[in-house]
LUMSE-686329 format. One record per residue (C-alpha): x negated, z, y. Coordinates in Angstrom, 3 decimals, padded with zeros to 6 digits, always signed. Each point is the difference from the previous one (the first is absolute). Example, Ala and Ser with C-alpha at 12.3 -4.5 7.8 and 13.67 -1.06 7.14 Angstrom:
{east -012.300	up +007.800	north -004.500}
{east -001.370	up -000.660	north +003.440}
This chain:
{east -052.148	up -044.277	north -084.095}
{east +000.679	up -000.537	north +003.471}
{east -000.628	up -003.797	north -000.275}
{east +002.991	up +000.445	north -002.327}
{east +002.266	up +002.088	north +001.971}
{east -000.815	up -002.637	north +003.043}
{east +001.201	up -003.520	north -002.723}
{east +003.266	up +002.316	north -001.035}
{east +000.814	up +000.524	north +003.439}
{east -000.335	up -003.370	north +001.569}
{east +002.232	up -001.360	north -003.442}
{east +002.380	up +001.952	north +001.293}
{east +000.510	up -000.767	north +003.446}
{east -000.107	up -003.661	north -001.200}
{east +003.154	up +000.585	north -002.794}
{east +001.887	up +001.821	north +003.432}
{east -000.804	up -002.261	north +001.888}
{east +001.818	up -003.212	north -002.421}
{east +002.699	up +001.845	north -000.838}
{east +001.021	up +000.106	north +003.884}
{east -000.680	up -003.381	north +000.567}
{east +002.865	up -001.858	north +001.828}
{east +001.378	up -003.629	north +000.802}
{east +001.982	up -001.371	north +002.282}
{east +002.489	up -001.671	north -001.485}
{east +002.424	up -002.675	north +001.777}
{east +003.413	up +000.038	north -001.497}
{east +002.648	up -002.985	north +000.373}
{east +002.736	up -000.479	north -001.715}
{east +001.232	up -003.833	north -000.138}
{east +003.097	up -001.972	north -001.658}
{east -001.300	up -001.954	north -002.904}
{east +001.074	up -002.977	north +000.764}
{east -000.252	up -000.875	north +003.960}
{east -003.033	up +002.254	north -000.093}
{east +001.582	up +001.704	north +003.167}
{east -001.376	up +003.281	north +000.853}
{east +003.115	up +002.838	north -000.710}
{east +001.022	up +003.292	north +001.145}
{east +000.119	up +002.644	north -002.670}
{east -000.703	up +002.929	north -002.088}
{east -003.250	up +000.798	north -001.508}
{east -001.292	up +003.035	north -001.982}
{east -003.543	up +000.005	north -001.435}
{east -001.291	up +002.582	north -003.090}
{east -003.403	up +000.701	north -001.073}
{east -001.637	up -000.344	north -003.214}
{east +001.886	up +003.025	north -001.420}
{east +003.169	up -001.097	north +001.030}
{east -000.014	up +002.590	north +002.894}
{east +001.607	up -001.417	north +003.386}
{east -001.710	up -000.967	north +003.059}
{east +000.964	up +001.245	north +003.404}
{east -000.551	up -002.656	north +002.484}
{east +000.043	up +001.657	north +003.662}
{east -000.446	up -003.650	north +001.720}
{east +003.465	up -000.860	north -001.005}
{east +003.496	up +001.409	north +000.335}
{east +001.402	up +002.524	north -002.254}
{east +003.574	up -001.667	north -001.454}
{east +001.279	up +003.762	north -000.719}
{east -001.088	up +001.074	north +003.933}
{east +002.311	up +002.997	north +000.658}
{east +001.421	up +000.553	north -003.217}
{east -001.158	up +003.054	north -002.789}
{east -002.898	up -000.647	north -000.988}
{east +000.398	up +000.246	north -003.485}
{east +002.148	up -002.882	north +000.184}
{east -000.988	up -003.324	north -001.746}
{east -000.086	up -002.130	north +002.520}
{east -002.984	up +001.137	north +001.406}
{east -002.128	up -001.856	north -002.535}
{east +000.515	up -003.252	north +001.859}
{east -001.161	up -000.803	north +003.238}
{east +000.553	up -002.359	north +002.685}
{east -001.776	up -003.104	north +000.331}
{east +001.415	up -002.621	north +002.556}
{east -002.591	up -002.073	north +000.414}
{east -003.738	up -000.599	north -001.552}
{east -001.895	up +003.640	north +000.544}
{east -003.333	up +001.305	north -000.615}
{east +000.272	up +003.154	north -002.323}
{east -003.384	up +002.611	north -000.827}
{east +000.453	up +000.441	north -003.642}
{east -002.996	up +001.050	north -003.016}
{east -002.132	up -002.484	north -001.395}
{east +001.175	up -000.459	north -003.619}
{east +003.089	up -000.993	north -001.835}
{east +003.638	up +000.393	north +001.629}
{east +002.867	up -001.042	north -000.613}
{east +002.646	up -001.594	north +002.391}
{east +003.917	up -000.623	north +000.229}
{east +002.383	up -001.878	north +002.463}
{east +003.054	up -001.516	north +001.033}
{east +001.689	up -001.535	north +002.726}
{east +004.043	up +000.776	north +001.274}
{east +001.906	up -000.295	north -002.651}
{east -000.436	up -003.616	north -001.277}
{east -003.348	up +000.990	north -001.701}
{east -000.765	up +000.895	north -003.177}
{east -003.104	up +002.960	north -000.453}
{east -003.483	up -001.455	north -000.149}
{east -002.576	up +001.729	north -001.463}
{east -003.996	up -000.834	north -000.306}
{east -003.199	up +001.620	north -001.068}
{east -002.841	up +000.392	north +002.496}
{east -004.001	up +000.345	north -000.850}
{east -001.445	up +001.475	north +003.842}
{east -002.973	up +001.494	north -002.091}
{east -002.964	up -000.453	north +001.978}
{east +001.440	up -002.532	north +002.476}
{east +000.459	up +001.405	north +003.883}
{east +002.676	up -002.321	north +001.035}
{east +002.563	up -001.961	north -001.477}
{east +003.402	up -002.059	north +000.313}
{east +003.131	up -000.341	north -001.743}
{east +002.920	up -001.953	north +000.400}
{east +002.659	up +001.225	north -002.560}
{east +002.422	up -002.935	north -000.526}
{east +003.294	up +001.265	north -000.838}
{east +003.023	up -002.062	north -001.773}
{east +003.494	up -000.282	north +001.758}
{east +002.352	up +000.294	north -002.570}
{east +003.231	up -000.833	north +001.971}
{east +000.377	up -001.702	north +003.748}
{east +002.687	up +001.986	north +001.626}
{east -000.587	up -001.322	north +003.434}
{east +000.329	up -003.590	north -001.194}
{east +003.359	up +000.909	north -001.624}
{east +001.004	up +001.276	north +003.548}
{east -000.345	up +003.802	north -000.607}
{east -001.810	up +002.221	north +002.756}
{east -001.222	up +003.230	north -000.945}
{east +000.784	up +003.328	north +001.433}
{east -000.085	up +003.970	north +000.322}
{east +002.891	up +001.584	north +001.261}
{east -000.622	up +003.570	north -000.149}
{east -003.645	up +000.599	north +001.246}
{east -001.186	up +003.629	north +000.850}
{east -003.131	up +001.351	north +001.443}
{east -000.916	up +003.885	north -000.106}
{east -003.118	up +002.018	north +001.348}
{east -001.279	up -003.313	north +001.304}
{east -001.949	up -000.764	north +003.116}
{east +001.088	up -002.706	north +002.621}
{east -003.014	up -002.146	north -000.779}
{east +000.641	up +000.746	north -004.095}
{east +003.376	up -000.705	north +000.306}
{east +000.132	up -003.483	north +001.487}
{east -003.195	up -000.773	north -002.298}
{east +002.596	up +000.844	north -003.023}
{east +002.486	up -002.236	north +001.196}
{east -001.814	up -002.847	north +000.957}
{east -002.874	up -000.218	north -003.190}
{east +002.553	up +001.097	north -002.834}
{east +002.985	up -002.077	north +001.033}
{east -002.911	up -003.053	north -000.092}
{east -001.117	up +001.026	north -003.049}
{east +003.734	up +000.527	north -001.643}
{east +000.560	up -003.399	north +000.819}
{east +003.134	up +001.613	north +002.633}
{east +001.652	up -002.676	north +002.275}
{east +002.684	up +002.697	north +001.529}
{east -000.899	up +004.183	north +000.285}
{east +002.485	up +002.589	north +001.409}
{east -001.522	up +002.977	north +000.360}
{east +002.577	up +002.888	north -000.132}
{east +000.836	up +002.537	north +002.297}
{east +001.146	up +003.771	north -001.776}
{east +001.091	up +002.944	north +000.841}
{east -000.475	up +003.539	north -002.270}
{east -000.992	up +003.136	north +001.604}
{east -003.493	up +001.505	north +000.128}
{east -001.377	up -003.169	north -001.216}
{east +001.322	up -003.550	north +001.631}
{east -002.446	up +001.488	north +002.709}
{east -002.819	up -001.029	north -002.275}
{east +001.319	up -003.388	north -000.022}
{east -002.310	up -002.219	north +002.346}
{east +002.056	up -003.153	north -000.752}
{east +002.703	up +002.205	north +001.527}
{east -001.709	up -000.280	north +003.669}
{east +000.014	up -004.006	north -000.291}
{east +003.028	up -001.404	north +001.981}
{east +001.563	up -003.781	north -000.775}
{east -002.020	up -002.132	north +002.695}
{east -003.315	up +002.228	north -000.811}
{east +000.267	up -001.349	north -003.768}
{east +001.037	up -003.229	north +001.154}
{east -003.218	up -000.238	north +001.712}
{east -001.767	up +000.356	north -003.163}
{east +001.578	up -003.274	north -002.131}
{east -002.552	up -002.784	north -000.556}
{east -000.064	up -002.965	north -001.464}
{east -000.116	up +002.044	north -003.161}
{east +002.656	up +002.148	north +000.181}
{east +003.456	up +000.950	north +002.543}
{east +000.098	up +003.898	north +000.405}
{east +003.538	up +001.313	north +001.180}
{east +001.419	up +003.300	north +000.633}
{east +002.650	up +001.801	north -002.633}
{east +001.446	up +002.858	north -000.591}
{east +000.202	up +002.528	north -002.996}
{east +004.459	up +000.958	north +000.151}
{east +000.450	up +002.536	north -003.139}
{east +002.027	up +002.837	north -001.105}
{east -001.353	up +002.330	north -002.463}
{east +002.163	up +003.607	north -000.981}
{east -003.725	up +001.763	north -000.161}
{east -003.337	up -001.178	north +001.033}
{east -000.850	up -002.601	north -002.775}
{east +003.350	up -000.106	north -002.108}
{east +002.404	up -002.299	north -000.291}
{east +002.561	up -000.395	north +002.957}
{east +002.724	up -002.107	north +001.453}
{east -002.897	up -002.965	north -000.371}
{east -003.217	up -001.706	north +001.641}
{east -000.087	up -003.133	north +002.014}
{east -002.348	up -002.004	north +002.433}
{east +001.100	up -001.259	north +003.034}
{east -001.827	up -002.934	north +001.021}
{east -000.808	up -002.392	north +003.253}
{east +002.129	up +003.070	north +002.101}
{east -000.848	up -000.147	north +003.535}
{east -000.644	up +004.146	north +000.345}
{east +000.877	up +002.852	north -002.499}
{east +003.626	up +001.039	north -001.281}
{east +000.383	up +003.471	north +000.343}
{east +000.552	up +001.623	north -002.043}
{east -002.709	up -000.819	north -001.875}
{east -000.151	up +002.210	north -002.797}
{east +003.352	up +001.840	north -000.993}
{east +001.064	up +003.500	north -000.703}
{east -001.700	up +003.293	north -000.429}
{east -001.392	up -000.754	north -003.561}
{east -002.902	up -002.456	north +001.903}
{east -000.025	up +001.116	north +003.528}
{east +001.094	up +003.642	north -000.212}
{east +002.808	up -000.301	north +002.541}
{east +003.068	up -002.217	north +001.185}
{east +002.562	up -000.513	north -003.134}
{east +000.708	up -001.977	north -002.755}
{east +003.088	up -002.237	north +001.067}
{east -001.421	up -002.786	north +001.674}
{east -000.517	up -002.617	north -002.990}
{east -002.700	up -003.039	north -000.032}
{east +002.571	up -002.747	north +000.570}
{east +000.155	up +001.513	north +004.043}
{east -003.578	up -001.287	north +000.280}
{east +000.256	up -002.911	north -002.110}
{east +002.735	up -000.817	north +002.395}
{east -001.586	up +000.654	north +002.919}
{east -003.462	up -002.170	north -001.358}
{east +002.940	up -002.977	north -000.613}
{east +000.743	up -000.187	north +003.783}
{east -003.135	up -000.425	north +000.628}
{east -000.566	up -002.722	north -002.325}
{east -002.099	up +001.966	north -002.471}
{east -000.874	up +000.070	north -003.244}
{east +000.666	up +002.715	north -003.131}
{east -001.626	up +000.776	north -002.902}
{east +001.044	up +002.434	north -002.379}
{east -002.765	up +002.209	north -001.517}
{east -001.044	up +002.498	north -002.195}
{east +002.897	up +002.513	north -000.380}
{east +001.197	up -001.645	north -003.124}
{east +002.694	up +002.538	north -000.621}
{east +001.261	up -000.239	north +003.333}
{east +003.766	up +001.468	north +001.122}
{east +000.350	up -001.648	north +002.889}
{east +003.421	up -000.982	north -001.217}
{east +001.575	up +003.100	north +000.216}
{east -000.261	up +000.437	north +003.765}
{east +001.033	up -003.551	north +000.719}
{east +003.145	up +001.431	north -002.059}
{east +000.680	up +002.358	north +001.893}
């Protein structure tokens, strides 16, 4: 009997043991033709579909809820080693936006190390056609200094960006949580590669209350320091008035040979103060 108890024990251990069996796993992602290593996105799943956190690489969704979608993929701008379960997994990618989604099965059972290089098909050259890439309205919240530039640097690789302004904002009790707020023009400047040109913009809006519709929303870009105002009226910074309209900054961005964007108030009214 105990001879018995002793064999079920040590079969056991030995199943526990398997089932938390790892390999490190070196993920590339490359174009399929040049066979040039890319920067990208990457999310792996396990054999029930579930996904796969991967702490050695950057979140994409750093800073935003984290219920959001994005946070399935993950950041990988160059070849990585990644600790993931021996078994079967299964892994997607993409590059910028010229790439379609590639998608493979992997077999890790029993196997302590691996490699894969997942070759991924460009389905339109926009840089050959003379198009650059960019994000002009790029916002960082809750961040550290060290997360921050991390973001920016890895994820504007990976997105394939040639040109990112990240924007400056202003709405009380919570632009204060905005660390891409403390970042001046030369500071971001600083941080442009080879990759990608960081610059400095601003976020110039009206809104009648906190997150409605208002006289409109535009970006001010390559501006040499902030317009002030830089939000308008009571309904987004709970004081000052409502009778200063957006074409005052847009103006005052002009003179300094900037550029303007409109954005996301669709309904905008910013005619009727230019009316008046």
């Amino acid at each position: 009997m105990i001879g018995c108890v002793t064999v079920c024990c040590v079969s056991t251990l030995t199943v526990a043991a398997d089932s938390d069996a790892t390999c490190s796993l070196t993920l590339e992602l490359v174009d399929s033709d040049s066979g040039d290593t890319l920067p990208g996105l990457v999310q792996l799943r396990d054999g029930d579909g579930k996904l796969m956190r991967l702490p050695e690489l950057l979140d994409r969704g750093l800073g935003l809820p984290a219920k959001a979608a994005i946070h399935d993929w993950s950041v990988l701008s160059e070849a990585t080693v990644v600790t993931v379960p021996q078994g079967k997994l299964s892994l997607r990618g993409f590059s910028g936006l010229e790439t379609e989604i590639a998608e493979v099965e992997l077999d890790l059972t029993g196997r302590r190390a691996a490699r894969h290089r997942l070759k991924l098909t460009r389905f339109y050259p926009a840089r050959k056609q003379g198009w650059q890439a960019a994000n002009t309205h790029v916002h960082l919240k809750k961040t550290s200094k060290q997360q921050t530039e991390r973001y920016l640097i890895e994820c504007s690789k990976a997105d394939g960006l040639d040109v990112v302004y990240v924007s400056y904002l202003e709405r009380p009790s919570e632009h204060v949580h905005y660390s891409t707020n403390n970042y001046t023009r030369e500071q971001l400047k600083a941080l442009s590669n080879h990759h990608t040109h960081f610059d400095h913009g601003e976020e110039h809006r009206h809104n009648f209350t906190a997150s409605a519709e208002g006289y409109g929303h535009v970006m001010l870009l390559n501006i040499p320091e902030l317009i002030k105002p830089v939000s308008i009226g009571p309904g987004i910074t709970d004081e000052g008035t409502d009778w200063i309209p957006l074409r005052a900054g847009i103006e005052k961005a002009r003179s300094f040979a900037g550029r303007i964007i409109w954005c996301h108030n669709t309904f905008g009214l910013e005619d009727i103060p230019n009316w008046l």
